[in-house]
PAVO-619564 format. One line per field, with one value per residue (C-alpha): residue in three letters; y, x negated, z. Coordinates in Angstrom, 1 decimal, padded with zeros to 4 digits, always signed. Layout:
N
residuo	ALA,...
c2	Y,...
c1	X,...
c3	Z,...
END
This chain:
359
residuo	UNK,UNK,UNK,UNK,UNK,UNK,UNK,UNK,UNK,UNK,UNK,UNK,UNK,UNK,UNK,UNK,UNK,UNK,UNK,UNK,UNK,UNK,UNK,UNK,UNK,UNK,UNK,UNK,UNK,UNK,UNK,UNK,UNK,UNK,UNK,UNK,UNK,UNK,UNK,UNK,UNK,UNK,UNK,UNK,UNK,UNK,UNK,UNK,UNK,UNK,UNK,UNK,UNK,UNK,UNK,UNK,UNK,UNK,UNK,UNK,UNK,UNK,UNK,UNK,UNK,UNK,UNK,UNK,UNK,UNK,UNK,UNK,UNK,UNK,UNK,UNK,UNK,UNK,UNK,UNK,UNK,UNK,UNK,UNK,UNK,UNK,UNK,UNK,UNK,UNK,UNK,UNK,UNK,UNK,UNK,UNK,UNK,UNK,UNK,UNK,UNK,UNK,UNK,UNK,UNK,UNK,UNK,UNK,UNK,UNK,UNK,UNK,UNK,UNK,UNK,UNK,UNK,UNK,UNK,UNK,UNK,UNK,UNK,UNK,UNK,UNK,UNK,UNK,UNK,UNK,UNK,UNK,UNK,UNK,UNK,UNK,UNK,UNK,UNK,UNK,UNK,UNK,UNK,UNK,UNK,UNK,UNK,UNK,UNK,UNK,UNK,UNK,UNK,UNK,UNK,UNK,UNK,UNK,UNK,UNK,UNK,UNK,UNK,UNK,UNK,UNK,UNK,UNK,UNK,UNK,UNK,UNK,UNK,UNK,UNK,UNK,UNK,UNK,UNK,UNK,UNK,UNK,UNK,UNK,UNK,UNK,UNK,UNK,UNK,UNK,UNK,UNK,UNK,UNK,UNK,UNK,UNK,UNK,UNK,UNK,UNK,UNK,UNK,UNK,UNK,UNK,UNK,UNK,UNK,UNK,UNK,UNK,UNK,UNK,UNK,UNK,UNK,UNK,UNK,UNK,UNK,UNK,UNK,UNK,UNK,UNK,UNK,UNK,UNK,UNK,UNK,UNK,UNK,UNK,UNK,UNK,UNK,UNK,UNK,UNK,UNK,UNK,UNK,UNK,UNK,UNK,UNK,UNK,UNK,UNK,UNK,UNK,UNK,UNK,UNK,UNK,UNK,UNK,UNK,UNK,UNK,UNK,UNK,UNK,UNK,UNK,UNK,UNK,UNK,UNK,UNK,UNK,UNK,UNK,UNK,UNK,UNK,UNK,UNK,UNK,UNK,UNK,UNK,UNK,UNK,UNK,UNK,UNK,UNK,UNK,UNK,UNK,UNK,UNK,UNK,UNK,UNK,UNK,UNK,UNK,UNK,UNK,UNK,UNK,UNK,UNK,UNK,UNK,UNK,UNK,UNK,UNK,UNK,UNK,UNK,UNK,UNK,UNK,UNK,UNK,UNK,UNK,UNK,UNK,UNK,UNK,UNK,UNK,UNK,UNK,UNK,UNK,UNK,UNK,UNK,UNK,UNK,UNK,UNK,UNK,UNK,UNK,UNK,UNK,UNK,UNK,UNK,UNK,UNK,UNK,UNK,UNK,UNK,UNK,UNK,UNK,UNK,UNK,UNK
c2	+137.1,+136.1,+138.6,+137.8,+133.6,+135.0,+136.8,+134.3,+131.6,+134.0,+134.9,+138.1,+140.8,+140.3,+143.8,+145.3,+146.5,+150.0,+148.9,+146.5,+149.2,+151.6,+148.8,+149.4,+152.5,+150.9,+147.5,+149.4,+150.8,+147.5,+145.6,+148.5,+145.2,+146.4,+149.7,+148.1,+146.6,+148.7,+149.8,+148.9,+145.3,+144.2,+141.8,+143.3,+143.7,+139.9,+138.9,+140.8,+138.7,+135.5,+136.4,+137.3,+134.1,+132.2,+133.6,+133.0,+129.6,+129.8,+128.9,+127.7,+129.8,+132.0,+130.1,+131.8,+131.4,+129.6,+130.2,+128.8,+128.3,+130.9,+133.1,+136.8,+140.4,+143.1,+146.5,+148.7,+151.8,+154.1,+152.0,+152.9,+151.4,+152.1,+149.5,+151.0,+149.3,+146.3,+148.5,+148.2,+150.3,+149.0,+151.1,+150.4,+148.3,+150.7,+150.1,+146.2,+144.7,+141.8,+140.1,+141.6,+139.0,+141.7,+145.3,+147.0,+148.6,+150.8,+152.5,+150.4,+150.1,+147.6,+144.4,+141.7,+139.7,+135.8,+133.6,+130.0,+127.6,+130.2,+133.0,+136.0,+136.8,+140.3,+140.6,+144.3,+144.4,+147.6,+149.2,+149.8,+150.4,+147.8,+147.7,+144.4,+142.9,+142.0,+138.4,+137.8,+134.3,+132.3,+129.0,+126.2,+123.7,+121.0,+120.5,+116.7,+116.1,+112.4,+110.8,+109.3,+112.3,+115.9,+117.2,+116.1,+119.0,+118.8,+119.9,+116.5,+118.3,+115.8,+117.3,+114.8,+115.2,+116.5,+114.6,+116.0,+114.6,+111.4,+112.0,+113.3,+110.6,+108.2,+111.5,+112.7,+109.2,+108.9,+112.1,+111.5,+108.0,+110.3,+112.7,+109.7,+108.5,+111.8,+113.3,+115.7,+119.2,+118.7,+120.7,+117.4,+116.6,+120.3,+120.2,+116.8,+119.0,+122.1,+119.5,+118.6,+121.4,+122.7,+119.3,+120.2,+123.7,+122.3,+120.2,+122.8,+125.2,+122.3,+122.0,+125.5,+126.3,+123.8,+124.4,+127.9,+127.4,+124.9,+127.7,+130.2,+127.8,+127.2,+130.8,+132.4,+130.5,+129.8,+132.3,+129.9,+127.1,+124.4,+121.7,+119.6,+120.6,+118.3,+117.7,+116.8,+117.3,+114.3,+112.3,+112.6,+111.1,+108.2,+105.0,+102.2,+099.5,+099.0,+101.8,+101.0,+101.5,+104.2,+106.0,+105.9,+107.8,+110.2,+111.2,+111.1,+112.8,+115.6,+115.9,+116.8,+119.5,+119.5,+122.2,+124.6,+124.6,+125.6,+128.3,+129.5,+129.2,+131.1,+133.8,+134.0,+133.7,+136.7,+138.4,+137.2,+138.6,+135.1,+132.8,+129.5,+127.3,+124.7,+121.7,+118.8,+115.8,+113.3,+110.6,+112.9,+110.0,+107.7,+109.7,+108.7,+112.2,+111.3,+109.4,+110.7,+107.4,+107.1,+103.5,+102.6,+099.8,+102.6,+102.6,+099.0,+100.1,+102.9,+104.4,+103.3,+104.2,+102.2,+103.1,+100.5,+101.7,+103.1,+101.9,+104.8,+104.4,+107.0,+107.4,+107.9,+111.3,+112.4,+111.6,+113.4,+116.3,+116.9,+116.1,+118.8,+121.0,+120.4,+120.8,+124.0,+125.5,+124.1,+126.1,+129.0,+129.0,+129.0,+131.5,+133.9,+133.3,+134.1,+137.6,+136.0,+136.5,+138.9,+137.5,+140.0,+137.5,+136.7,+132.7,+129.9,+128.5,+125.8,+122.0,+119.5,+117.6,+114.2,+112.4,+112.4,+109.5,+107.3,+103.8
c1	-100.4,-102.9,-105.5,-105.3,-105.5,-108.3,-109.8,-108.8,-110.8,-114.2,-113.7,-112.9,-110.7,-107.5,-105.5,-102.8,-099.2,-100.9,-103.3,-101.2,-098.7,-101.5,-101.6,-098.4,-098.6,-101.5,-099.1,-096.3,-098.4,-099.9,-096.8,-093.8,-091.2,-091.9,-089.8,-086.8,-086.5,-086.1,-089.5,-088.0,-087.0,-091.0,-091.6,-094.6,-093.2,-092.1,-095.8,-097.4,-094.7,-096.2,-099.7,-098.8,-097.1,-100.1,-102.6,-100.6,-099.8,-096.5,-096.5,-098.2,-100.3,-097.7,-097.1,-096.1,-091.7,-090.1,-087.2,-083.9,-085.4,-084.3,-083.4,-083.3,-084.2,-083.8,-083.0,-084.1,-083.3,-081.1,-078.2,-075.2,-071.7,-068.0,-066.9,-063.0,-063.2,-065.3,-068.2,-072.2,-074.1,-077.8,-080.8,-081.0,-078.0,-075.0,-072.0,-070.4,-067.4,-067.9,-065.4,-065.9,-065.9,-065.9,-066.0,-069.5,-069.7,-072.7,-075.5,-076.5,-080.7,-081.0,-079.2,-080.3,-079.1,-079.5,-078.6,-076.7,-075.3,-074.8,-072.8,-074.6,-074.8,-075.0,-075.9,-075.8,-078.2,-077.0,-077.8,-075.3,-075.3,-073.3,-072.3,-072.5,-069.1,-067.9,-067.0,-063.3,-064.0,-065.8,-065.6,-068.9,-069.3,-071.5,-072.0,-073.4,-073.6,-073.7,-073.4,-069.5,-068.3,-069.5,-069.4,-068.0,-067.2,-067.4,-063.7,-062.7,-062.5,-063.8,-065.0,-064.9,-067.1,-066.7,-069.5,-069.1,-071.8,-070.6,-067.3,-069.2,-071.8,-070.6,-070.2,-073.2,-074.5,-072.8,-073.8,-077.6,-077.5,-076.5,-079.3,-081.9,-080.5,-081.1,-084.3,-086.0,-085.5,-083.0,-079.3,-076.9,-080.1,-079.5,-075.5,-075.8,-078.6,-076.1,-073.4,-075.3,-076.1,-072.4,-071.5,-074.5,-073.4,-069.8,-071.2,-073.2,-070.2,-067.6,-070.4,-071.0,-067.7,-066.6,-069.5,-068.6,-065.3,-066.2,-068.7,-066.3,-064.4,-066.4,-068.5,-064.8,-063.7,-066.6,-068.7,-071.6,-072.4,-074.9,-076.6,-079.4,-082.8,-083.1,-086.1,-083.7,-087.3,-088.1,-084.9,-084.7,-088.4,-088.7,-089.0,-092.0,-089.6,-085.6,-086.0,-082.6,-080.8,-083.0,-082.4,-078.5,-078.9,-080.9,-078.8,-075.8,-077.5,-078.7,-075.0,-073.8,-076.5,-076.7,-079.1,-077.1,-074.1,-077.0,-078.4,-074.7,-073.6,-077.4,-076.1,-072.2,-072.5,-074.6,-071.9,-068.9,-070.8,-072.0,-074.8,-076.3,-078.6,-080.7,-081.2,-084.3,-081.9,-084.0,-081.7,-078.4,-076.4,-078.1,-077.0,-074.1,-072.1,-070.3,-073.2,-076.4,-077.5,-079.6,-080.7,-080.8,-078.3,-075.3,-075.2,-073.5,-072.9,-073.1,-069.6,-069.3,-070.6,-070.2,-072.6,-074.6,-073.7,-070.3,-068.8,-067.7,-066.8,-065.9,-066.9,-070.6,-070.3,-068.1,-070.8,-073.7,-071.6,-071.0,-074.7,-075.3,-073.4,-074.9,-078.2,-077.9,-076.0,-078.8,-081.4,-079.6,-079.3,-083.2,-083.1,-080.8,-082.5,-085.8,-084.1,-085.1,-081.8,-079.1,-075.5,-072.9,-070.5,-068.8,-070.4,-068.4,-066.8,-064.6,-065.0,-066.2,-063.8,-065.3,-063.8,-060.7,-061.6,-062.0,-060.8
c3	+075.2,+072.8,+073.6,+077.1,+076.6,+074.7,+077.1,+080.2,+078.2,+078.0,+081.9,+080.9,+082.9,+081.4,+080.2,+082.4,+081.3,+080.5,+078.5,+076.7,+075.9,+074.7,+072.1,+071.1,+068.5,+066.6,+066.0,+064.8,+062.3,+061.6,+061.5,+060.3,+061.6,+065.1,+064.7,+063.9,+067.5,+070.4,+072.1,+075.4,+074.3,+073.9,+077.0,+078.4,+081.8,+081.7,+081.0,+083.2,+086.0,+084.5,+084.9,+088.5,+089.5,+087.7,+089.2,+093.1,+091.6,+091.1,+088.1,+085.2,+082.5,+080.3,+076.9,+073.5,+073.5,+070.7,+068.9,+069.7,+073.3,+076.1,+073.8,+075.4,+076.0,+078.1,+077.5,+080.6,+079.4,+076.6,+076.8,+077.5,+079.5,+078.6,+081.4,+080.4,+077.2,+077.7,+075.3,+075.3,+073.1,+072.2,+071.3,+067.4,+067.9,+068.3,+070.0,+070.7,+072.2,+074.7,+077.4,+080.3,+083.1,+085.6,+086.7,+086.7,+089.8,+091.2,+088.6,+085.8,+085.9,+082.9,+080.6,+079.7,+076.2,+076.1,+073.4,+074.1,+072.2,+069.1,+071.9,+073.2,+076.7,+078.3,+082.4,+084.1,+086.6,+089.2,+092.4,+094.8,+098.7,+100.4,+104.0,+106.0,+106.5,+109.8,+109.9,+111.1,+111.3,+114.6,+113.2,+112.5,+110.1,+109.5,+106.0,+104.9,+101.1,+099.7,+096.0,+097.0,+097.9,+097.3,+100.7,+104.0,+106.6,+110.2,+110.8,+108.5,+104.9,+102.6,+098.9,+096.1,+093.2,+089.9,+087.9,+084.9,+082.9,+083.6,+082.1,+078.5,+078.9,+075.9,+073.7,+074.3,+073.8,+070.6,+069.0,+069.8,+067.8,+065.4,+065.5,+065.8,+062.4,+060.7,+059.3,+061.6,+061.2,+058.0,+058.0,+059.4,+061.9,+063.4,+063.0,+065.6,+067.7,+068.1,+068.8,+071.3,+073.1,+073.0,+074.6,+077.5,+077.6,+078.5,+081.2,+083.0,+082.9,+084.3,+086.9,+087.5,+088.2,+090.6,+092.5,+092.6,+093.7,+096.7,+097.6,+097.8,+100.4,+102.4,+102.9,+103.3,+105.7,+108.0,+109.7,+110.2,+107.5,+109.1,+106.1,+105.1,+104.4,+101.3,+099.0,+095.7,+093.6,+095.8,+095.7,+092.1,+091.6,+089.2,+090.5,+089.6,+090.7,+090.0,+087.4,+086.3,+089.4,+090.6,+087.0,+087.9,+091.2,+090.1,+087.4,+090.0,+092.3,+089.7,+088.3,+091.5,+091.8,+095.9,+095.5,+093.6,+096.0,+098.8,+096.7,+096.2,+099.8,+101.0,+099.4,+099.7,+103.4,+103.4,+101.3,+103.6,+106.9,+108.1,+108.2,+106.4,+108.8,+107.4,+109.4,+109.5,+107.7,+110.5,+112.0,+111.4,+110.2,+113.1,+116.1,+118.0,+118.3,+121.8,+123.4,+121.6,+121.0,+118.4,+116.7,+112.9,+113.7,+114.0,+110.5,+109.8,+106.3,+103.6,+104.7,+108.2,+111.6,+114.8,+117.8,+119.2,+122.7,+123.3,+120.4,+118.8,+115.2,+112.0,+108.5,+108.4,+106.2,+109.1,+111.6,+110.0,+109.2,+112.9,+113.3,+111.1,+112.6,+116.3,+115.6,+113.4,+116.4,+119.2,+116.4,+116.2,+120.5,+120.3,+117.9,+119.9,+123.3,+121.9,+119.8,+116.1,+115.5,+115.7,+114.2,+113.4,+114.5,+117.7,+118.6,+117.4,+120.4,+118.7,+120.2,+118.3,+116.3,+116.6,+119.5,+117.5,+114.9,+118.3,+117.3
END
């Protein structure tokens, strides 16, 4: 890395992964520390990556890595599986025991070892052919998330939230008066730091979880999964004015991590044989869903929706949920009629649910 900054800075042609691993045998002799890693375990395929999604701006230019950040390596070769036992064996390492989350299934092409929070972390990536499942399910939903409650469906299912951090916030707050009272970098000021992090690793995994779980819900039970095209980078922006107030919602809206359970459902829809369909989040909780009347005035209030013209009335999460759900199915009409798209499922036929919260 520093040979190419080097070279980047005198407009140079920066060395390739074969040229950088020619380089290789001469350091080893230079620096005998080398050997006692494994050969496979030097990042050179990782920085040639970075190079590649700087130079198609994707990212920014690769920096050196510090220790006790992102902590890991990955082994692409000359290790070995006993997925019986719950064994890895290491080039230079030997043999370990680990808790096996899971079955490895398919042919094992590399692993990857990541330090957190004082644990160590191995990941199998594997290659396995997969047939497309045939969705049983016909079923729709609209999917409309909010700050109050996680996730309100179309068919009525509401989804409160976990909010873990704020449930740890006056420990965590606690524990960094702590660190602020200690000198930097001495023993206690690190003890408070790694107490820290555990308390942040415990958040993340509360969170993780729980979104995983409501995931699994929903992509099971629902062939097509219809939500919001949100910009949380853009929601979560600071604020010049109310920074107070604006601070609170983005941290809410952060802890509830709306673009996780997206990522998760993309994915686990594709697994279950279905279908996620983003929608534009435009005037969704505006629209009247028995009269398509559409006026800013619908919404009287953050959790209640009358329409301006034939009075209907229902919770407003309710209302852009079956919104949601209308649009992604008038999309994915366009999309059929036009053959960009070719479901394995049958088309949800089910009515919408709606007219039933009438007052």
């Amino acid at each position: 890395l520093a040979i190419n900054t080097q070279r980047y800075e005198k407009k140079e042609k920066r060395l390739g992964y074969a040229e950088l691993c020619a380089l290789l045998p001469g350091w080893k002799k230079e620096h005998p520390f080398l050997s006692d890693a494994p050969a496979q375990a030097f990042s050179l395929k990782n920085l040639e990556r970075a190079y590649t999604n700087f130079f198609e701006k994707r990212a920014d230019l690769p920096k050196f890595k510090k220790k006790g950040q992102r902590d890991s390596f990955r082994i692409p070769q000359g290790f070995a599986l006993d997925n019986q036992n719950g064994r890895v064996e290491v080039p230079k390492m030997g043999w370990m025991r680990y808790r096996k989350s899971q079955d490895v299934l398919g042919e094992a092409k590399n692993l990857t070892l990541r330090e957190s929070c004082g644990k160590w972390y191995v990941s199998v990536q594997t290659e396995r052919d997969v047939e497309t499942p045939q969705r049983p399910s016909t079923s729709a939903v609209g999917v409309d998330w909010g700050v109050v409650n996680l996730a309100t469906l179309s068919n009525g299912e509401v989804v409160d939230p976990c909010q873990p951090l704020k449930k740890f916030l006056p420990k965590l707050a606690k524990w960094q008066r702590r660190m602020a009272r200690k000198k930097k970098f001495s023993t206690n000021w690190r003890k408070a730091k790694a107490r820290i992090a555990q308390l942040y690793a415990k958040v993340a995994n509360i969170r993780k979880d729980f979104l995983h779980k409501v995931s699994n819900d929903i992509s099971k039970n629902h062939a097509v999964v219809v939500v919001e095209d949100l910009q949380v980078k853009s929601m979560s922006r600071s604020a010049t004015k109310k920074v107070a107030q604006k601070s609170g919602l983005n941290r809410a809206i952060l802890d509830a991590s709306p673009f996780e359970l997206r990522r998760q459902l993309e994915y686990k829809t594709q697994w279950q044989g279905g279908l996620l369909v983003p929608v534009a989040p435009q005037n969704t909780s505006r629209k009247c869903p028995a009269c398509r009347y559409v006026s800013a005035e619908n919404r009287k209030s953050q959790a209640k929706f009358v329409c301006g013209g034939c009075g209907f009335s229902a919770p407003a999460d309710f209302v852009s949920a079956v919104n949601i759900r209308e649009a992604g199915l008038a999309s994915l009409a366009c999309s059929w009629s036009s053959g960009e798209v070719s479901p394995p499922w049958q088309e949800p036929t089910e009515g919408i649910p709606a007219l039933a919260w009438n007052q």
